[in-house]
C-alpha positions as CSV (number, residue, x, y, z in Angstrom):
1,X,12.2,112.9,200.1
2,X,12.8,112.6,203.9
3,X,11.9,109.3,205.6
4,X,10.9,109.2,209.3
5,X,9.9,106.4,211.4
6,X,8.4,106.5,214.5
7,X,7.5,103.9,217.3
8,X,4.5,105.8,219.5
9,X,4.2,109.2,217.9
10,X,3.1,110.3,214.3
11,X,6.0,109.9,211.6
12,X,7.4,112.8,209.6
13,X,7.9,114.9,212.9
14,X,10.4,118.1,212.8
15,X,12.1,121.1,214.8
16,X,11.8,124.1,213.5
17,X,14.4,125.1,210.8
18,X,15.2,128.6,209.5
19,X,16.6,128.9,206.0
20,X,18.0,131.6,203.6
21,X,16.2,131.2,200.3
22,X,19.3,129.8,198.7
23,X,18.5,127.6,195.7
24,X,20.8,125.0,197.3
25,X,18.6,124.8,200.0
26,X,15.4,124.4,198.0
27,X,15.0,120.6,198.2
28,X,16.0,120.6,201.8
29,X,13.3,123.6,202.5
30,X,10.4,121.7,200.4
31,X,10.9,118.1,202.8
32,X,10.7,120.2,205.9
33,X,7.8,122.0,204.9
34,X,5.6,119.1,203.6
35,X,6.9,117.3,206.5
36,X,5.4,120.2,209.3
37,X,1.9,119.5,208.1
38,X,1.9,116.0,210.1
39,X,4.1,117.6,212.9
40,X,3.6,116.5,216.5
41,X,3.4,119.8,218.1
42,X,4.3,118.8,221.7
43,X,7.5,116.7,221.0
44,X,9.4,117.0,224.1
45,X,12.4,114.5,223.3
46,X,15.6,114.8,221.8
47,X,16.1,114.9,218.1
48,X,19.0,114.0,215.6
49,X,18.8,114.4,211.9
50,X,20.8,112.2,209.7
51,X,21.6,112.1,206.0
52,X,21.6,108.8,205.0
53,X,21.8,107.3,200.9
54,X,20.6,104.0,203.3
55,X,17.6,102.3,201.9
56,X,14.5,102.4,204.2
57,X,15.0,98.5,205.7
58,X,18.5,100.1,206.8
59,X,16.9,103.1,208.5
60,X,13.9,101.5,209.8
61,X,15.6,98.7,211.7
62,X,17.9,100.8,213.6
63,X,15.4,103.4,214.4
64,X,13.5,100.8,216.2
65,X,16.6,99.3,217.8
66,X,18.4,103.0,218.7
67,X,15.0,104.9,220.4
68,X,14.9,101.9,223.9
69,X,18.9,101.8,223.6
70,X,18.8,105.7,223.7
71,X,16.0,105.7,226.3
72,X,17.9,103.6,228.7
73,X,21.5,105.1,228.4
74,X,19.9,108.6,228.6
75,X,16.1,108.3,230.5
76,X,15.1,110.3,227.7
77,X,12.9,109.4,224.3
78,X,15.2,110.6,220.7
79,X,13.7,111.1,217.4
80,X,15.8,110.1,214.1
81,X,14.8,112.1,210.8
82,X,16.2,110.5,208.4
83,X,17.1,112.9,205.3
84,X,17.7,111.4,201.7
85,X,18.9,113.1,198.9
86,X,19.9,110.3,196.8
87,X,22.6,108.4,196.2
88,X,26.1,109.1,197.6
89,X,27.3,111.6,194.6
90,X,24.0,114.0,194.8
91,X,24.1,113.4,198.8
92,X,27.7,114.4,199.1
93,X,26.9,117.5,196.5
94,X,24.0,118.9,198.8
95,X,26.4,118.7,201.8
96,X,28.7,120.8,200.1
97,X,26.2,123.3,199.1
98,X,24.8,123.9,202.4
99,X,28.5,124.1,203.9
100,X,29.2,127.0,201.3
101,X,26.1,128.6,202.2
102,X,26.5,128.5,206.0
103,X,30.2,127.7,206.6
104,X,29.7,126.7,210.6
105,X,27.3,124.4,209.8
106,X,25.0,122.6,208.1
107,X,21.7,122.4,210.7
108,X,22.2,118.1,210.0
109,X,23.5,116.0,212.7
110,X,25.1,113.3,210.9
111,X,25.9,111.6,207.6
112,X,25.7,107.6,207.2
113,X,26.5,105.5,204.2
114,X,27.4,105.8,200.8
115,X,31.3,104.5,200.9
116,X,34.4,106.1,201.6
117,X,34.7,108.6,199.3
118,X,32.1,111.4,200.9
119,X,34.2,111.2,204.5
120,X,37.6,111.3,202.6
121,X,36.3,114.1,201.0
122,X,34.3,116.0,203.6
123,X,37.3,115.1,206.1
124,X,39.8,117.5,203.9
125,X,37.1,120.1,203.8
126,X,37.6,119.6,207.7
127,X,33.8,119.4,207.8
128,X,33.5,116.6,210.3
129,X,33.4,116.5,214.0
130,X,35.6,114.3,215.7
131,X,34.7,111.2,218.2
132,X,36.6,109.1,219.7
133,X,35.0,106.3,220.7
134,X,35.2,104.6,224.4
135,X,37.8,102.6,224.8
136,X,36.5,99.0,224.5
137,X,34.4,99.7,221.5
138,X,37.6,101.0,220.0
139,X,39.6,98.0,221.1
140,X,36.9,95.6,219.3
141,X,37.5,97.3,216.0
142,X,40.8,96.2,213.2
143,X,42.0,99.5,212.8
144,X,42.2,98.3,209.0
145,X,41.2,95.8,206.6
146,X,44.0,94.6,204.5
147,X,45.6,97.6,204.7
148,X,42.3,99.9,204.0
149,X,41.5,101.8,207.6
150,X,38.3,101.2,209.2
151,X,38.5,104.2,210.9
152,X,40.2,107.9,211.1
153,X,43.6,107.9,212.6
154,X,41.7,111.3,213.6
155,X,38.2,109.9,214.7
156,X,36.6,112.0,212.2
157,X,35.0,108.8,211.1
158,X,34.1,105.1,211.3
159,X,33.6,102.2,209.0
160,X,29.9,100.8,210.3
161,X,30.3,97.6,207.7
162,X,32.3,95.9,205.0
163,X,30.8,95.8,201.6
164,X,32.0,93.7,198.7
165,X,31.2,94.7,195.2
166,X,30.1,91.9,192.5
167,X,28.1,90.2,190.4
168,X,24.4,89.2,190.9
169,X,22.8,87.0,188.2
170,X,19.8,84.9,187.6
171,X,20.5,80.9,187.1
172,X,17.0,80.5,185.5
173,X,17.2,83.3,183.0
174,X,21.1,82.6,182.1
175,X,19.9,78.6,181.5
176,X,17.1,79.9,179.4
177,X,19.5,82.1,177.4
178,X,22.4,79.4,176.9
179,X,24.4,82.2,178.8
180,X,27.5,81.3,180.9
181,X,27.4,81.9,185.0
182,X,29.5,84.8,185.0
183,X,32.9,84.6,187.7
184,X,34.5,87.7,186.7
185,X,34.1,90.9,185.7
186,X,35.0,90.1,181.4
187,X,32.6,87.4,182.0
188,X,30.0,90.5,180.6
189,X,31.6,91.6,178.0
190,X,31.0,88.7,175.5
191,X,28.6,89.4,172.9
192,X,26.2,87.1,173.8
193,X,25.4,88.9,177.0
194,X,24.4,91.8,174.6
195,X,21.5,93.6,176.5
196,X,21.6,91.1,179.6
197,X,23.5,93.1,181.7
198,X,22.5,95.7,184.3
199,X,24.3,98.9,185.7
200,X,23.9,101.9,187.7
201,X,24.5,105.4,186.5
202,X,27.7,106.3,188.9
203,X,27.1,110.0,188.6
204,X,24.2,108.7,190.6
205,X,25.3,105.8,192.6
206,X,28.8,106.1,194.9
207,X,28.9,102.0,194.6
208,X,28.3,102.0,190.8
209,X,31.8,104.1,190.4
210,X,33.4,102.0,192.7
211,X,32.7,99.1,190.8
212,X,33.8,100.8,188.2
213,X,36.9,102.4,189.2
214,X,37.9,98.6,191.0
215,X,38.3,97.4,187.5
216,X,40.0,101.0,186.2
217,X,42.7,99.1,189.0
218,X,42.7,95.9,188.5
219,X,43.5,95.6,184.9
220,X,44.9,99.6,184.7
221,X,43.7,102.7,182.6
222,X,43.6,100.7,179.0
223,X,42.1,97.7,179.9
224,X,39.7,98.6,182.6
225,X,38.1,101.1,180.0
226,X,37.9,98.2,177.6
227,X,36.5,96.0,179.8
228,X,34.0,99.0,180.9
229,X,32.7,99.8,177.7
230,X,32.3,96.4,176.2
231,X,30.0,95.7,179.3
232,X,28.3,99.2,179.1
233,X,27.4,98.2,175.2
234,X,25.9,94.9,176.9
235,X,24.1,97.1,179.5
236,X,20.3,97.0,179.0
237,X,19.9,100.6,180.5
238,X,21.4,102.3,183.0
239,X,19.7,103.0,186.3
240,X,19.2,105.7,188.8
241,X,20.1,103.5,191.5
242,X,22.6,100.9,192.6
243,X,19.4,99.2,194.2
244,X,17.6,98.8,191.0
245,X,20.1,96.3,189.3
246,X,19.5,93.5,191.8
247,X,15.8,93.7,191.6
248,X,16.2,93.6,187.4
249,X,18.0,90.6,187.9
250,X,15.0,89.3,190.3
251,X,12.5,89.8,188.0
252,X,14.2,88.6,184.8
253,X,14.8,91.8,182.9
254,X,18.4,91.3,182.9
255,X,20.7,88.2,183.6
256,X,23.2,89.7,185.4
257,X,24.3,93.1,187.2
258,X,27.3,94.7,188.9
259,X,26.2,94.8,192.7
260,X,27.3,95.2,196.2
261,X,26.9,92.2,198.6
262,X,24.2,93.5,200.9
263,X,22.2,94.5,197.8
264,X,22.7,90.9,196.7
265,X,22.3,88.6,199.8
266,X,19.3,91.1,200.7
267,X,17.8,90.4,197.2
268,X,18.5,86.6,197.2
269,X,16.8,86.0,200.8
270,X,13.9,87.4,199.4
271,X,14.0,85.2,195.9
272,X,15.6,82.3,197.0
273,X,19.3,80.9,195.8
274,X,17.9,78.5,193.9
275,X,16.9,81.2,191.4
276,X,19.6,84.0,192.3
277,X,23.4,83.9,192.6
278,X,26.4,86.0,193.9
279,X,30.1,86.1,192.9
280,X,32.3,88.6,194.1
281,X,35.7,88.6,191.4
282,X,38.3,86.4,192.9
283,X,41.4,88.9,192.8
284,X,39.6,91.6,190.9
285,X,37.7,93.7,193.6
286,X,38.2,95.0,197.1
287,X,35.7,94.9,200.8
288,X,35.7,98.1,201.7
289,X,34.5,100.3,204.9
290,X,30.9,101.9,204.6
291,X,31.3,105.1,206.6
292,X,29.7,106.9,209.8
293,X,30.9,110.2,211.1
294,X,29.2,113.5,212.8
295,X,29.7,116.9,210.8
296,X,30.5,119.7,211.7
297,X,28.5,122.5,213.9
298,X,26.1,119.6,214.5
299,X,23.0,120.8,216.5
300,X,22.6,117.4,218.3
301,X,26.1,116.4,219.1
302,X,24.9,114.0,222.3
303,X,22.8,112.2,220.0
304,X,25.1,112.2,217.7
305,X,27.6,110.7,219.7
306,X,25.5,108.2,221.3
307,X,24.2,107.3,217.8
308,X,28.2,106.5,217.0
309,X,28.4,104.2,219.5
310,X,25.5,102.2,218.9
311,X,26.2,101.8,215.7
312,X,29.4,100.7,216.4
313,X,29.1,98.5,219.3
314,X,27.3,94.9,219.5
315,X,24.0,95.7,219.8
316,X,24.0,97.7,216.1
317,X,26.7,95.3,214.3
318,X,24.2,92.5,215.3
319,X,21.7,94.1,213.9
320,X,23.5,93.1,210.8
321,X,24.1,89.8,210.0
322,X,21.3,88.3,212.5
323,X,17.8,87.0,210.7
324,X,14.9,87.9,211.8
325,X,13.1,87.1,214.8
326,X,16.6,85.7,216.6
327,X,18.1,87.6,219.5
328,X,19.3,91.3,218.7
329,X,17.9,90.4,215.3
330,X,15.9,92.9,213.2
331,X,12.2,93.1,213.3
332,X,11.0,92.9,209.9
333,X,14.1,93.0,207.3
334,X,17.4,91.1,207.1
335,X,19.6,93.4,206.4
336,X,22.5,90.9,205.3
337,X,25.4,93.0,205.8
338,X,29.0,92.1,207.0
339,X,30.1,93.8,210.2
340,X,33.3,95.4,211.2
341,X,33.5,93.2,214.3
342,X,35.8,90.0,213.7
343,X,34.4,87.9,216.9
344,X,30.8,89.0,216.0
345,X,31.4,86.1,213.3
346,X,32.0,83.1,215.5
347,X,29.8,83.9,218.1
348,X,26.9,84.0,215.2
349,X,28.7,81.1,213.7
350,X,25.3,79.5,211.0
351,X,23.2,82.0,212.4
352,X,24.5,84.8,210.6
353,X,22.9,85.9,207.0
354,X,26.4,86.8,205.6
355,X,27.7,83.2,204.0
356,X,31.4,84.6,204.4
357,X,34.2,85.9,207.3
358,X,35.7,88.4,205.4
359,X,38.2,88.6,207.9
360,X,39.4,84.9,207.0
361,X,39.7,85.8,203.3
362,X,42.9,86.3,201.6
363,X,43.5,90.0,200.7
364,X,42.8,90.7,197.1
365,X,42.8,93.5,195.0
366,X,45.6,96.5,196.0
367,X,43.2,99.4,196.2
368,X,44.1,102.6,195.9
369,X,41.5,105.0,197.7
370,X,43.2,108.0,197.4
371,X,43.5,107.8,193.6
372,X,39.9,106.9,193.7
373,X,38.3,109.9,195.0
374,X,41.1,112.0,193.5
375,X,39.6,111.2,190.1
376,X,36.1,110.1,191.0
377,X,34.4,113.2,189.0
378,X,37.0,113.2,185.9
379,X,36.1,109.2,185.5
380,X,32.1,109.6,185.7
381,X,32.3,112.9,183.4
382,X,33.9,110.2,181.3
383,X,31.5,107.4,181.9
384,X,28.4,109.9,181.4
385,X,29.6,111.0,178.1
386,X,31.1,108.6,176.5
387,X,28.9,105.6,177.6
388,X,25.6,106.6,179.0
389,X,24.8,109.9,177.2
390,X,26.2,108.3,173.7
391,X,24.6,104.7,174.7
392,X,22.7,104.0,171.6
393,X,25.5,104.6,169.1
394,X,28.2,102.2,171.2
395,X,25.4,99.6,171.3
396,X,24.5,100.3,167.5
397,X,28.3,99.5,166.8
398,X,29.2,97.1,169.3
399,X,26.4,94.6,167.2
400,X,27.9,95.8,164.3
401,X,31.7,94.3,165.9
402,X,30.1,91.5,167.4
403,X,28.6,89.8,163.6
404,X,32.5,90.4,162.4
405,X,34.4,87.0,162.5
406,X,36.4,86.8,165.6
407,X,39.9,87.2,164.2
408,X,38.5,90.8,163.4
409,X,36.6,91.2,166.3
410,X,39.3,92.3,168.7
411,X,41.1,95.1,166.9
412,X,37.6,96.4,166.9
413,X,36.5,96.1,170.0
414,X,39.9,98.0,170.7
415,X,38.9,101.0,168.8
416,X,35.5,100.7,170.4
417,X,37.1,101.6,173.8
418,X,39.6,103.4,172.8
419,X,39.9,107.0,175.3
420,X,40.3,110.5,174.7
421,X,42.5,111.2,177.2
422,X,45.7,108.7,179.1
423,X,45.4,107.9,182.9
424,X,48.3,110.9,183.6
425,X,46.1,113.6,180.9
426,X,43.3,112.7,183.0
427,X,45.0,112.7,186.8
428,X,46.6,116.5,185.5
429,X,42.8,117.4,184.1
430,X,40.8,116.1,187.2
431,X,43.2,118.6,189.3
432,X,42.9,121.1,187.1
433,X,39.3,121.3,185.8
434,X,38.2,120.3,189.5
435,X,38.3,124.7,190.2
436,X,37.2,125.7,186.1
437,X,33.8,124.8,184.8
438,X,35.0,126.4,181.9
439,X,37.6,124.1,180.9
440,X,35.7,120.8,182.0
441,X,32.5,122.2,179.8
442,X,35.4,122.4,176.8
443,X,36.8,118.8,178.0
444,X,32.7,117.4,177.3
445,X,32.0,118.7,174.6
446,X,35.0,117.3,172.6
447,X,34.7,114.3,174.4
448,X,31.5,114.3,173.4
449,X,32.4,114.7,169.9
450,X,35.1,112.4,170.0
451,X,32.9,109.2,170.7
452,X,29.9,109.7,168.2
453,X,33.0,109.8,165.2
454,X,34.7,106.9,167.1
455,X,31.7,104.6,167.2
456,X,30.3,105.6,163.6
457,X,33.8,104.8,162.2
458,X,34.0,101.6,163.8
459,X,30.0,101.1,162.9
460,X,31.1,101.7,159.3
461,X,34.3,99.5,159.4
462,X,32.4,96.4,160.9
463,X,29.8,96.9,158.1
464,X,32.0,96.5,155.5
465,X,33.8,93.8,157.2
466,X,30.6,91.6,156.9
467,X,29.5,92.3,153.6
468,X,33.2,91.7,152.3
469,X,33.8,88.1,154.2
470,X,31.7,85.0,154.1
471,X,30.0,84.0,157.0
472,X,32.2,81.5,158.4
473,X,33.5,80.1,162.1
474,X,32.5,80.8,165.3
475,X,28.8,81.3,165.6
476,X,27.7,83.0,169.0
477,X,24.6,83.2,170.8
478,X,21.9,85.3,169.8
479,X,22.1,88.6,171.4
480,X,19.1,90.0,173.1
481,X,18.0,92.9,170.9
């Protein structure tokens, strides 16, 4: 699906595109030509076409904000097409795919959003352009945040925002539930929270493996999985998007989610706080840069440029954290997001959405971003199989653990999360199964195998654990079932 907005001309307007019938370039070829058939023929501006996981309030609001700031630097009008292709992990794979099939280029301007790990990764491709910025928009920007850059040493990219990764929950349905306010990230993985929690497929959603891989950090290889798959047997379902979990929690299908702070603050303007809250693991999780950058053989590198510096300079970082209807403020959504611009937060001082200056926080978790997208694909072939594609037998057993008494409940849990592979088998197989389907097809299949015996025989086990021991102790809360 591609997005177009427009402020005096027809939307879903196009140049004309020429592609080999490549099957990577189906999806791509399918927008453009549904697009044509609304086509404003006699478009005489400037273009730029950016790829963008954003969603639609993102996009919209700095259309209408870039076209007059375009039209005054330039004395020309610019039209953004706005391309989607999904999340960050499908968005990222298309890029790829249409850089192996024309190496020079890609026939897209720009990519924007969807974390780190797509510039890291389409930087050592060397498949970005670089910018530097002028000189005082460079000067306004930390070159780092706690240690994590917020831009290329190389100006191959930019960090356009900070985004913090947490927990959204709803106070009404956790009081109805006798449920806890969750503060950290175990918080979910008590039984009582059995089907109350909310999660984004990360083979999907760049932000639901980095949630994910934060705690794969901050408690190390063991533990994080433990932690993981105790909270994926609470998970209701999995969803498509990272987006998704914060409107669950809205409407009360779920208590609480994993979700990043825009998502959250964006979510809770429009409920209210009364019925929503936010908590962002004290210690346990990282603000990280959400990227910008131009790629390479861009067609419209002027507008590409100039599209940079917008973003980057005050007029687009206040498009950011000012409400509606105040000065440089959006025009119809708040976007709620924390900007990369230290000053911008006193000079907004209560007029800013975003209730924190992440700048005057201390530095929490030590992240490692290189480790990260190193074994991004190796820990969501492990998430997919052993959690999401095997989801009803870890659930299935998981209730089995949870009606054990609680001396024997931990051992089991244990066993639950127990992995087929250490954090150094996994490092050497991501580098080596990263070039050979072959061998990660093999690594699935047993993996595959290896958690349908794991959860039967802990299924089994917890079984016979009730029938052989009176019902005595601790009693939890009913889980949903």
């Amino acid at each position: 699906m591609k997005v177009s907005f427009t402020v005096q001309r027809p939307a879903f307007s196009v140049q004309r595109w020429f592609f080999v019938l490549h099957p990577s370039s189906f999806v791509f070829f399918f927008c453009v030509v549904v697009c044509t058939f609304s086509c404003h023929k006699d478009h005489s501006g400037d273009r730029l076409l950016v790829i963008s996981p954003h969603p639609e309030t993102i996009l919209y609001e700095f259309q209408w904000a870039f076209e007059p700031w375009y039209r005054q630097r330039t004395g020309r009008d610019i039209e953004v097409i706005w391309l989607d292709q999904g999340g960050s992990t499908k968005m990222q794979r298309f890029l790829f795919n249409e850089f192996q099939r024309s190496p020079n280029g890609a026939d897209i301007d720009m990519i924007w959003g969807g974390g780190m790990d797509p510039y890291y990764n389409l930087a050592a491709r060397d498949l970005l352009e670089p910018y530097r910025l002028p000189e005082p928009l460079l000067r306004a920007i930390p070159k780092d945040y706690h240690g994590i850059p917020l831009y290329d040493p190389r100006y191959r990219w930019y960090g356009t925002a900070l985004t913090g990764f947490g927990i959204i929950y709803n106070r009404k349905v956790l009081k109805l539930e006798g449920l806890p306010t969750p503060q950290t990230w175990t918080d979910l993985t008590a039984p009582a929270f059995s089907s109350w929690v909310g999660a984004a497929d990360p083979r999907q959603s760049g932000s639901a493996y980095m949630m994910l891989e934060i705690m794969l950090q901050a408690y190390g290889w063991e533990k994080g999985w433990e932690i993981i798959t105790l909270m994926a047997a609470n998970t209701n379902a999995f969803t498509r998007l990272a987006s998704d979990v914060p409107r669950d929690v809205a409407l009360g299908e779920i208590a609480a989610g994993f979700c990043i702070d825009n998502y959250a603050y964006t979510q809770m303007a429009l409920t209210g706080r009364d019925v929503l809250g936010y908590v962002m693991p004290e210690g346990l999780t990282v603000i990280n840069p959400d990227g910008i950058a131009i790629l390479k053989g861009a067609p419209n590198l002027a507008a590409a440029r100039l599209f940079i510096e917008f973003v980057m300079s005050d007029p687009g970082q206040r498009l950011l954290m000012t409400p509606i209807g105040q000065p440089g403020g959006p025009l119809q959504f708040n976007l709620s997001r924390m900007s990369v611009l230290p000053e911008l937060y006193d000079r907004l001082g209560e007029q800013s959405l975003v209730p924190i200056n992440p700048f005057r926080l201390k530095p929490a978790l030590s992240f490692n971003a290189q480790k990260s997208s190193e074994r991004q694909k190796l820990v969501n072939d492990l998430i997919g199989v052993l959690l999401i594609e095997n989801h009803g037998a870890l659930k299935k057993a998981w209730r089995a653990v949870a009606d054990c008494p609680p001396d024997q409940r931990l051992a089991l849990s244990q066993r639950l999360a127990r992995m087929p592979v250490t954090e150094e088998e996994g490092l050497i197989l991501a580098r080596q199964a990263g070039n050979d389907p072959v061998a990660r097809n093999k690594a699935l299949v047993e993996w595959s195998e290896f958690a349908r015996t794991k959860y039967g025989e802990v299924f089994q086990d917890a079984e016979g654990l009730q029938s052989a021991t009176p019902a005595v102790g601790e009693h939890t809360a009913s889980p949903r079932r």
